[in-house]
C-alpha positions as CSV (number, residue, x, y, z in Angstrom):
1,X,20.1,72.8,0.9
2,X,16.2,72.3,1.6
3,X,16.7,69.3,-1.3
4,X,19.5,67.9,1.1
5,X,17.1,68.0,3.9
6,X,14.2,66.3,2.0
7,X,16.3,63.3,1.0
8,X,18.0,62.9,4.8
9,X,13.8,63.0,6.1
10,X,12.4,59.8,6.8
11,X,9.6,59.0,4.7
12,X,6.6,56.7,6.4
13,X,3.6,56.0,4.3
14,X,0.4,54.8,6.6
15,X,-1.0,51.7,4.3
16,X,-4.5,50.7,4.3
17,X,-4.9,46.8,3.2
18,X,-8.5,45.9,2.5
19,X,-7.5,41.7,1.5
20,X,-10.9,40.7,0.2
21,X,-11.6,43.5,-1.8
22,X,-14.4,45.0,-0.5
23,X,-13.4,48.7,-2.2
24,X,-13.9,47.1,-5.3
25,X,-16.8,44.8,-5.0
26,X,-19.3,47.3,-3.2
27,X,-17.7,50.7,-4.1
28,X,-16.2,49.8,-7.7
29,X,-13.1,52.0,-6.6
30,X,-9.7,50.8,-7.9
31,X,-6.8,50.8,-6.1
32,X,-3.9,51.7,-5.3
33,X,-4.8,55.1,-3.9
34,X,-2.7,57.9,-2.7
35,X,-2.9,61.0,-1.0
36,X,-5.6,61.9,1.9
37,X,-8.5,63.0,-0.2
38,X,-8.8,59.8,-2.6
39,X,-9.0,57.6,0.6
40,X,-11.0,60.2,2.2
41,X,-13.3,59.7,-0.9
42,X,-13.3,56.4,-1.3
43,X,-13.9,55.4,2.5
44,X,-16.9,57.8,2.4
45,X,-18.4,55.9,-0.7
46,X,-17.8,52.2,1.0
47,X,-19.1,53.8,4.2
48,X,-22.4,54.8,1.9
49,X,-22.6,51.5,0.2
50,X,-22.3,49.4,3.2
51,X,-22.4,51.3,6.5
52,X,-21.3,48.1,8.2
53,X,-18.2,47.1,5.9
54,X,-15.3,47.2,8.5
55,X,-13.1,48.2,5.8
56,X,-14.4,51.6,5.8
57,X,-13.8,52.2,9.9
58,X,-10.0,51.0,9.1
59,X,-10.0,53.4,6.2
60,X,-10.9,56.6,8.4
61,X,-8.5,55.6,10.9
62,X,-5.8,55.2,8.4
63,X,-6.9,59.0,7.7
64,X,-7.1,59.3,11.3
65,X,-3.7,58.1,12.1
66,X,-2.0,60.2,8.7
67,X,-3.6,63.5,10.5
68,X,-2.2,63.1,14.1
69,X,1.1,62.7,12.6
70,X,0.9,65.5,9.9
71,X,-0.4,68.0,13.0
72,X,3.5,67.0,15.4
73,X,5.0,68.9,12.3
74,X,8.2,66.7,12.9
75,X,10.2,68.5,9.6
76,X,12.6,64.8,9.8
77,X,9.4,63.0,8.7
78,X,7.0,63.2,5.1
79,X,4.3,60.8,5.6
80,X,1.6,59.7,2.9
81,X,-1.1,57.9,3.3
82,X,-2.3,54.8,0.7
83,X,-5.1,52.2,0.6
84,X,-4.4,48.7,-1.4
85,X,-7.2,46.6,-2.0
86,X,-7.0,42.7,-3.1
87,X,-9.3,40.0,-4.3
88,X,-13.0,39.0,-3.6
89,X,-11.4,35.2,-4.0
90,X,-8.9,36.0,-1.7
91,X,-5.9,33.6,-1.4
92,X,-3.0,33.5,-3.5
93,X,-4.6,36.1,-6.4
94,X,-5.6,38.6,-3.5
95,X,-1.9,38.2,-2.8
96,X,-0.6,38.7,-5.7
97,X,-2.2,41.8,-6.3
98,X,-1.3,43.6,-3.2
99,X,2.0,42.8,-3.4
100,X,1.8,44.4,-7.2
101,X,-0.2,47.2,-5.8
102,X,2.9,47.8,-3.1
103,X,5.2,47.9,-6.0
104,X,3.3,50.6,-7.8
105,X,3.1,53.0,-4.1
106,X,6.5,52.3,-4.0
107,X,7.6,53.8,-7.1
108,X,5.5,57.0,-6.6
109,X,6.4,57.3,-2.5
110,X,9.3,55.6,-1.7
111,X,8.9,55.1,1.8
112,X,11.5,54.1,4.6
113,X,8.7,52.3,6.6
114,X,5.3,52.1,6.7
115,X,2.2,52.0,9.4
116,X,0.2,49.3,8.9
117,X,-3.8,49.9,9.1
118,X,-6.0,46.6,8.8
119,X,-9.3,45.5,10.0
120,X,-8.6,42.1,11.7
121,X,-7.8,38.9,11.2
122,X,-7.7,38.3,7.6
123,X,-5.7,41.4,6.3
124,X,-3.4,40.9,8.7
125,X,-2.4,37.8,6.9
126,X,-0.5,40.4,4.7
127,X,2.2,41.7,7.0
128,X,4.8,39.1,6.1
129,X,4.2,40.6,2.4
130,X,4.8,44.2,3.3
131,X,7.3,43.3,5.4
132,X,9.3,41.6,2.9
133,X,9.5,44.6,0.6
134,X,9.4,47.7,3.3
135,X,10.0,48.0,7.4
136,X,6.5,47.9,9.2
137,X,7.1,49.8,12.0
138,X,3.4,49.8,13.4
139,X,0.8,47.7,13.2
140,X,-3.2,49.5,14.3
141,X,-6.2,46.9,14.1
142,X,-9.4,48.4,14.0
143,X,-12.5,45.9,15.8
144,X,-15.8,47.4,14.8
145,X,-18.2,45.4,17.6
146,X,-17.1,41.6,17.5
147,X,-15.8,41.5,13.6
148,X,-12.6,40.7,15.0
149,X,-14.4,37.1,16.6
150,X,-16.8,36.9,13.4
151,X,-14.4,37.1,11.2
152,X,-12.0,34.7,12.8
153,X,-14.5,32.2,13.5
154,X,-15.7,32.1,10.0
155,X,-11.7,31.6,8.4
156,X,-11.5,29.1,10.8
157,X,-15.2,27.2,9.9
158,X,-14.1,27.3,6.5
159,X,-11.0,26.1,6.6
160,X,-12.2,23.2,8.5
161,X,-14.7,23.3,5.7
162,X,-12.5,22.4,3.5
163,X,-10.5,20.1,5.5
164,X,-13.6,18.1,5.5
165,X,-14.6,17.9,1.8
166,X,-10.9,18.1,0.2
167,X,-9.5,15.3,2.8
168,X,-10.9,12.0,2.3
169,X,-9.7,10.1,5.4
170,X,-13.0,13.1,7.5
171,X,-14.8,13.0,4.1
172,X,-15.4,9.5,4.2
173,X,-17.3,9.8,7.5
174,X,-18.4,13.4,7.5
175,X,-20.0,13.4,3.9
176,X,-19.9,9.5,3.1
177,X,-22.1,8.3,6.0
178,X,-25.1,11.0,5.6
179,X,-24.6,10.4,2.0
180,X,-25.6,6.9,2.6
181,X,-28.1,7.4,5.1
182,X,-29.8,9.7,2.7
183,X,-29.7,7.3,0.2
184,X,-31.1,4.2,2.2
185,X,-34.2,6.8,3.0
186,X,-34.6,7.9,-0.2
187,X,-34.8,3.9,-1.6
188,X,-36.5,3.1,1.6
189,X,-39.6,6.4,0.7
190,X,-39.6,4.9,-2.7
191,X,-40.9,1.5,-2.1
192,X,-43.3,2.4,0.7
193,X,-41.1,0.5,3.7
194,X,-40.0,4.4,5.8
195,X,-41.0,2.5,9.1
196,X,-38.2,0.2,8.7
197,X,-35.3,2.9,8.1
198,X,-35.1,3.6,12.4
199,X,-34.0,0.2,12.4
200,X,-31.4,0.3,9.4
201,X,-30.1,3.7,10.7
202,X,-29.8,2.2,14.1
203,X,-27.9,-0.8,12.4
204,X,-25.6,0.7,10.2
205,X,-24.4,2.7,12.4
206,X,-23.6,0.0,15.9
207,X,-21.7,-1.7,12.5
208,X,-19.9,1.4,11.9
209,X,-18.9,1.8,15.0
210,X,-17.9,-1.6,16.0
211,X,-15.4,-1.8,12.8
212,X,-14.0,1.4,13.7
213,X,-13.8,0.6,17.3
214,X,-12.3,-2.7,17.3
215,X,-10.1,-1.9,14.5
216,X,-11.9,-4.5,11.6
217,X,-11.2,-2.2,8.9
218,X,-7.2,-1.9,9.7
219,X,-7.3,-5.1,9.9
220,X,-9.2,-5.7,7.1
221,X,-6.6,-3.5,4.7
222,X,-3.6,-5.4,6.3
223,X,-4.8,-8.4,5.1
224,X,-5.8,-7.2,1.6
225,X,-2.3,-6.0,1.4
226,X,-0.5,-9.6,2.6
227,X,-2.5,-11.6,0.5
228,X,-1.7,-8.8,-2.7
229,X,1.8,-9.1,-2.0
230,X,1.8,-12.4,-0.5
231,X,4.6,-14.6,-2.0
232,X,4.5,-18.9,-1.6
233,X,7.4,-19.9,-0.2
234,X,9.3,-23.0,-1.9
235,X,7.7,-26.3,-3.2
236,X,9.9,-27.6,-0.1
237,X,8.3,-25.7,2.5
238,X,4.6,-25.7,1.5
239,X,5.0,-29.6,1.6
240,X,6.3,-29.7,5.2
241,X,3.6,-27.1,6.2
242,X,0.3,-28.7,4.5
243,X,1.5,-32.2,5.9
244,X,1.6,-30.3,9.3
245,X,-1.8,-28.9,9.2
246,X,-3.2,-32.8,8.0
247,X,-1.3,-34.4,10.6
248,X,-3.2,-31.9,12.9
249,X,-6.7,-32.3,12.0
250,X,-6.0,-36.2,11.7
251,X,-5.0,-36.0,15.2
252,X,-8.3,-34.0,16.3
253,X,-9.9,-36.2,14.5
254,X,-8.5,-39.5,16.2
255,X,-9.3,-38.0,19.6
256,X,-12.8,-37.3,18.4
257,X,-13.3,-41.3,17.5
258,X,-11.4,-42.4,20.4
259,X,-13.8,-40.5,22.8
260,X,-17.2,-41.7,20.4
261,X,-15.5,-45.2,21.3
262,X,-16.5,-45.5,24.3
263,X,-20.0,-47.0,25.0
264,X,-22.1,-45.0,26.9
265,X,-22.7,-47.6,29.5
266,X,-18.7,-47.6,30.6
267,X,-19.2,-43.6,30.6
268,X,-22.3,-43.8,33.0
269,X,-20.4,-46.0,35.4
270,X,-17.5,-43.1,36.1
271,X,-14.4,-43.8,37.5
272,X,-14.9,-47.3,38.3
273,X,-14.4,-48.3,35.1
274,X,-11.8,-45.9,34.3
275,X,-9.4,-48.3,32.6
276,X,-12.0,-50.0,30.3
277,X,-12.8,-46.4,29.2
278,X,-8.9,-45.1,28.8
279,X,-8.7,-48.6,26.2
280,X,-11.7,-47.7,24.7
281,X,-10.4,-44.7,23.7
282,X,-7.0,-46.2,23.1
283,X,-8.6,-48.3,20.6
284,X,-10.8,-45.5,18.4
285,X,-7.8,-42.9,18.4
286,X,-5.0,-44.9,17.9
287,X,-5.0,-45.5,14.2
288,X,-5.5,-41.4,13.1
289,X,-3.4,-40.3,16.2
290,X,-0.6,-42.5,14.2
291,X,-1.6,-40.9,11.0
292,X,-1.4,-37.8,11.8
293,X,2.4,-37.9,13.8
294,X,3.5,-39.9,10.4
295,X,1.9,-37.3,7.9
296,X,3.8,-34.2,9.3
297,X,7.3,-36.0,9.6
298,X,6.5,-37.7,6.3
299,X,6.9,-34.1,4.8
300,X,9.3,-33.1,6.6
301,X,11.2,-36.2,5.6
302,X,10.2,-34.9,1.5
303,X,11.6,-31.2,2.5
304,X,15.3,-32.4,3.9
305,X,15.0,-34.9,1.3
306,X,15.0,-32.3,-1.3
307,X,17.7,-30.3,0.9
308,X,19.7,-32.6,0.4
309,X,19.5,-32.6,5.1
310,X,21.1,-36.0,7.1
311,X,18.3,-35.2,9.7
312,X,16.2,-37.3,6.6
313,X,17.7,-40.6,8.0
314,X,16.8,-39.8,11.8
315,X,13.6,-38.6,10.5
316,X,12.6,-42.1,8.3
317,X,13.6,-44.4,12.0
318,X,11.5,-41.5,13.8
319,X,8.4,-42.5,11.6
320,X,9.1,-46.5,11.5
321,X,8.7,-46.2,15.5
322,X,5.7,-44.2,15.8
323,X,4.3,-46.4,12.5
324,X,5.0,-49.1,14.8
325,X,3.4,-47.3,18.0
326,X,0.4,-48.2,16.4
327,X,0.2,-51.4,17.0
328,X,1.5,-51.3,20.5
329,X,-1.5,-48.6,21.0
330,X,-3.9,-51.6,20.5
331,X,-2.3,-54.1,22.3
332,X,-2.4,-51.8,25.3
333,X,-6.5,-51.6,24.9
334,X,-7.3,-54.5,24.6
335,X,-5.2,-55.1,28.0
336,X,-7.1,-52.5,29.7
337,X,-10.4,-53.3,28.2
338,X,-9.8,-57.2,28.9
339,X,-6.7,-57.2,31.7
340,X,-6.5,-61.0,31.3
341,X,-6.0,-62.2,27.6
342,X,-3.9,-58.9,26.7
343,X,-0.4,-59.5,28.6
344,X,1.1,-61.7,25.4
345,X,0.5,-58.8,22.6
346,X,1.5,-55.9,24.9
347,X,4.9,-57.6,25.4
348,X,5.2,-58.8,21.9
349,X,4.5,-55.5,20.4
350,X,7.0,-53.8,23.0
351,X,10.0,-56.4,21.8
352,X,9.1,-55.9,18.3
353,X,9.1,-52.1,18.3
354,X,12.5,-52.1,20.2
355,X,14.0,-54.4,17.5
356,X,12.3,-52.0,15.0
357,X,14.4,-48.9,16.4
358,X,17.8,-50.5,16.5
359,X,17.2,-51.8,13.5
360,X,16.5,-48.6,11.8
361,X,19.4,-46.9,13.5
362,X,21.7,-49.5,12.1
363,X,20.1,-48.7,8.6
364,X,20.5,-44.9,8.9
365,X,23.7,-45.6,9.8
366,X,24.8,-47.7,6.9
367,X,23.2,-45.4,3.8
368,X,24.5,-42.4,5.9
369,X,28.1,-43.6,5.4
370,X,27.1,-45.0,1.6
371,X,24.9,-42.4,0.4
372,X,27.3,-39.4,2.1
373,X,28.1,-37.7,-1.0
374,X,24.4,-36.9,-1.6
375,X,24.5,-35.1,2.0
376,X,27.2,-32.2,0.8
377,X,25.1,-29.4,1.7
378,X,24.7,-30.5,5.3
379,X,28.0,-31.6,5.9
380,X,27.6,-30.5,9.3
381,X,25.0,-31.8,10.6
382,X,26.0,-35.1,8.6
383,X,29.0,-34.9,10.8
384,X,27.1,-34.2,14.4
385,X,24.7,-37.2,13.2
386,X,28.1,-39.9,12.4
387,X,29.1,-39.0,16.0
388,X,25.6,-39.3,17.4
C-alpha cells in the first residue's frame, strides 16, 4: 500500500541551471548534482571563490525554495532538488550538455515537473530545453543588485558585436573605414607629412558620405552589372542606332557653324538685320543639318533593308527629299542675305525638289510591285504601303 501511494505522489524536482558554467570554471565542481547537501556544498564553495558570482545567490534560493516546500509536508508531493551546470563557451555546447545533464537527473528522479531556479537573462535561454523533456511549472529569477541589466546589456553588446565583424554590409563601414583611416596616419607618421592627415580625414570622409548619400555606389554596381551582362543587340540594330547618334552630333555641329557664320557686325546690329543673320545661319548649317537627317535614315534604310521591311522604299524618297533640301536651304540664304538676286534659285530649287518627290514615289512604287517577293516578311505593311 505505502508503494501504491509513492508511485500515485507527484514528484517535482527544483532545478538549478547555471548556463555559463561558472560551478565549474571557479569552483571545479562537476555537475549534475543531487540531493540538498551537494548543492548546499557546492553553492558554499562558488560563494567562497567568488562572493559576487550570481550563480551562487540562485543556488541558495534553489535550496531556499526545496526547504519551504519540504516544511508544507504535502505527503502527494516528493521534491528533490538538482543543480546543472553548462559551458564557459556557452552556445550550442553549453546546450548540449544540459540537456545531457537533464537526461542523467532524469533517470535517477524521474520528476513529473520541475521548478525552475536561474539567475537572469542568459540561463533562462534554457527553458524551452527543459521544457521539451519535463513540465516547468515555475519559473524564480534571482537579481543580485543590477546583474539582471548587466548581464542583458552585455548579450546584447556582444551580439551586436558580432553582427558587426561577422556581417560585411556594417563591417565594411564600422571596421573598414577606421581601418583605413588608421592606415592613411600610419603612412602619413612615416614620411613626416601628420599636418596634412586633418585634411585627408576631412576629405575622405565628405566623399564617403556623398557616395553613400546620393546613392554613387548603387549606382555604380548597377552599372558594373549591365555592362557584365550587357548583350549587343543585332548587326541590324546597332547600325540604325550609331547612324542615329552621328546624325545627332552632325546636327549640333551644323547649328554650331551656322551660328559662327554670322559676322559679328550683322550680330552687333540686332534685330534690324534679322534676316541677313537667319541666312547667315542658313548658309553655315545647312550642309551638316542635311548630313545629319540623311545619316540616321540612311541606317535605318540598311536595318529594314536587311529586314527584308517595305518602309525601305518610303525611307530611300524620304532621304532624296531632304538630300535635296539642301540645296533649297541655300537658295533661301542667299535670298535673305541678298533679297534681290535670290528669287530665281529659291523657285528653281522648290520646282526641282517637288519633281524630285513625285518622282521618287513613282520609283518606290514600281520596284515595290517588281521587287515584292523580296518583301515576304512584311507582307503587311507591303500591303498598307500599295494602298498608300
Amino acid at each position: 500500500m505505502k508503494e501504491k501511494e509513492e508511485k500515485e505522489s507527484k514528484r517535482i524536482l527544483v532545478l538549478c541551471v547555471d548556463r555559463d558554467g561558472d560551478l565549474e570554471a571557479k569552483a571545479g565542481i562537476k555537475t549534475p548534482l543531487l540531493g540538498r547537501e551537494a548543492n548546499l556544498d557546492a553553492a558554499v564553495a562558488l560563494a567562497l571563490k567568488d562572493p559576487e558570482e550570481p550563480d551562487a545567490n540562485a543556488m541558495f534560493e534553489a535550496i531556499r525554495v526545496y526547504d519551504k516546500l519540504k516544511t508544507e509536508n504535502n505527503p502527494a508531493e516528493t521534491f528533490e532538488i538538482a543543480t546543472l551546470s553548462g559551458s564557459e563557451l556557452g552556445g550550442v555546447g553549453a546546450d548540449r550538455k544540459i540537456v545531457a545533464g537533464l537526461t542523467e537527473l532524469l533517470a535517477s528522479f524521474s520528476a513529473g515537473e520541475v521548478i525552475l531556479v536561474t539567475d537572469g537573462y542568459s540561463d533562462e535561454a534554457v527553458l524551452p530545453l527543459i521544457q521539451s523533456r519535463v513540465p516547468v511549472s515555475s519559473v524564480r529569477r534571482i537579481v543580485v543588485k543590477h546583474s539582471e541589466s548587466i548581464e542583458e546589456t552585455a548579450a546584447l553588446f556582444s551580439r551586436y558585436i558580432r553582427v558587426v565583424i561577422n556581417n560585411p554590409r556594417y563591417s565594411r563601414v564600422a571596421l573598414g573605414l577606421p581601418g583605413l583611416l588608421i592606415l592613411i596616419l600610419g603612412i602619413f607618421s612615416y614620411f613626416g607629412f601628420v599636418q596634412y592627415y586633418l585634411f585627408t580625414l576631412v576629405l575622405v570622409l565628405s566623399v564617403i558620405l556623398l557616395v553613400k548619400g546620393f546613392g554613387i555606389d548603387r549606382a555604380a554596381r548597377g552599372f558594373y552589372k549591365w555592362v557584365r551582362e550587357y548583350s549587343p543587340p543585332p548587326l541590324r540594330v546597332q547600325i540604325s542606332n550609331y547612324s542615329l547618334v552621328a546624325g545627332s552630333l552632325s546636327i549640333v555641329l551644323g547649328v554650331y557653324l551656322g551660328w559662327t557664320s554670322i559676322p559679328q557686325n550683322e550680330l552687333s546690329a540686332g534685330l534690324t538685320n534679322f534676316a541677313r543673320i537667319v541666312g547667315f545661319f542658313i548658309g553655315g548649317a545647312a550642309t551638316l543639318v542635311v548630313v545629319g537627317l540623311c545619316v540616321p535614315l540612311s541606317g535605318r534604310a540598311i536595318r529594314w533593308y536587311i529586314e527584308h521591311d517595305a518602309r525601305l522604299l518610303r525611307n530611300a524618297a524620304l532621304i532624296v527629299i531632304v538630300g535635296w533640301s539642301r540645296e533649297v536651304m541655300n537658295a533661301t540664304s542667299e535670298l535673305l542675305i541678298t533679297p534681290k538676286i535670290g528669287y530665281e534659285r529659291v523657285t528653281f530649287s522648290i520646282i526641282v525638289g517637288i519633281l524630285i518627290g513625285i518622282a521618287s514615289v513613282l520609283i518606290i512604287f514600281a520596284v515595290h510591285r517588281s521587287k515584292r517577293a523580296f518583301f515576304r516578311e512584311t507582307e503587311e505593311e507591303a500591303k498598307e504601303f500599295g494602298v498608300s
